[in-house]
N, C-alpha and C positions, 0 to 999 in steps of 0.2 A: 359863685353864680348858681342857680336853682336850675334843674335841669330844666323845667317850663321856660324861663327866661333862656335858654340857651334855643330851645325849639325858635320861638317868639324870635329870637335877634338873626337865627340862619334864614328863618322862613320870608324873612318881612327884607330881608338884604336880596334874599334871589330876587323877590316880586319887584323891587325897587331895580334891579339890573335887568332883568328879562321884562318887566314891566305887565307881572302878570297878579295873577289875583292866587297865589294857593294859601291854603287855611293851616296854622299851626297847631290847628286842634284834631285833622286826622289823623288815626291811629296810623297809619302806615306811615307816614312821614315823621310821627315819632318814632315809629319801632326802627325806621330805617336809621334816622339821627343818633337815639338810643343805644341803637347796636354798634355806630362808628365811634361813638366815647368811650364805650365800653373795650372798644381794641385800644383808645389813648389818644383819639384823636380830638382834636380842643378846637372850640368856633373858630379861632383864627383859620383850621386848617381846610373849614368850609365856605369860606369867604376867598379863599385860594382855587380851592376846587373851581366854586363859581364863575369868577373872573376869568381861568384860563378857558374855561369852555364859552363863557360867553365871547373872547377875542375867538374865538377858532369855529366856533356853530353859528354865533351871534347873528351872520349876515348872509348865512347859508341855509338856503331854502328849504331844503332837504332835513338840516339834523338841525334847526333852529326847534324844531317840535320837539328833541330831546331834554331840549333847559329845562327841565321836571326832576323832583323830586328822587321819583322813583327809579329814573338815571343816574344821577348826577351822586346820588348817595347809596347809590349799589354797590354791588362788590367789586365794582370796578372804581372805587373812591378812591383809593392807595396808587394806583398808576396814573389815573387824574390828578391827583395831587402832586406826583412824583413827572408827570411827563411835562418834556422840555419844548418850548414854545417856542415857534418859528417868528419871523418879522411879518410885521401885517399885509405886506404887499409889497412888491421888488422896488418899489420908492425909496419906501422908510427904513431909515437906518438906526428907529428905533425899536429893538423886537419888543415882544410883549412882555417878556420877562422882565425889559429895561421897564416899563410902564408900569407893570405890578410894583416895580421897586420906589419908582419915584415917586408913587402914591403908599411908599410904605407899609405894601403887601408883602 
């Protein structure tokens, strides 16, 4: 896969889950992308990042304005992707890890 297509398919999955508009073409969202392949980190592991933060900021008023880029693909990408997810609400006995799984994340 070409790294432009690698920008193109992270960039276009958050706007499709956060429901927002950001551009695969700025430089900072490359360089940030850029610098997380270059530590070995592969799209699967930002389509991960993604999801866990959208279950966990997603509907929270406060850190919904973080689903950006410049978050989400900071230096804090490795413990975002590494951190263990709670259950969506003392209902569901499915956590969100079970849901990342069953959609095969």
């Amino acid at each position: 896969m070409k790294e432009k297509e690698i920008y193109t398919r992270v960039v276009e999955y958050l706007n499709k889950k956060t429901k927002s508009n950001f551009k695969e073409t700025t430089q900072t969202t490359i360089n940030l992308i850029k610098s997380r392949i270059a530590e070995g980190f592969n799209p699967e592991d930002f389509k991960i990042v993604i999801d866990k933060k959208v279950l966990s900021w997603g509907n929270d008023p406060e850190y919904c304005k973080y689903l950006r880029p410049a978050t989400l693909f900071g230096t804090k990408f490795e413990s975002y992707l590494n951190e263990k997810t709670k259950p969506l609400n003392n209902k569901s006995k499915l956590s969100a890890q079970q849901t990342l799984e069953k959609h095969g994340l």
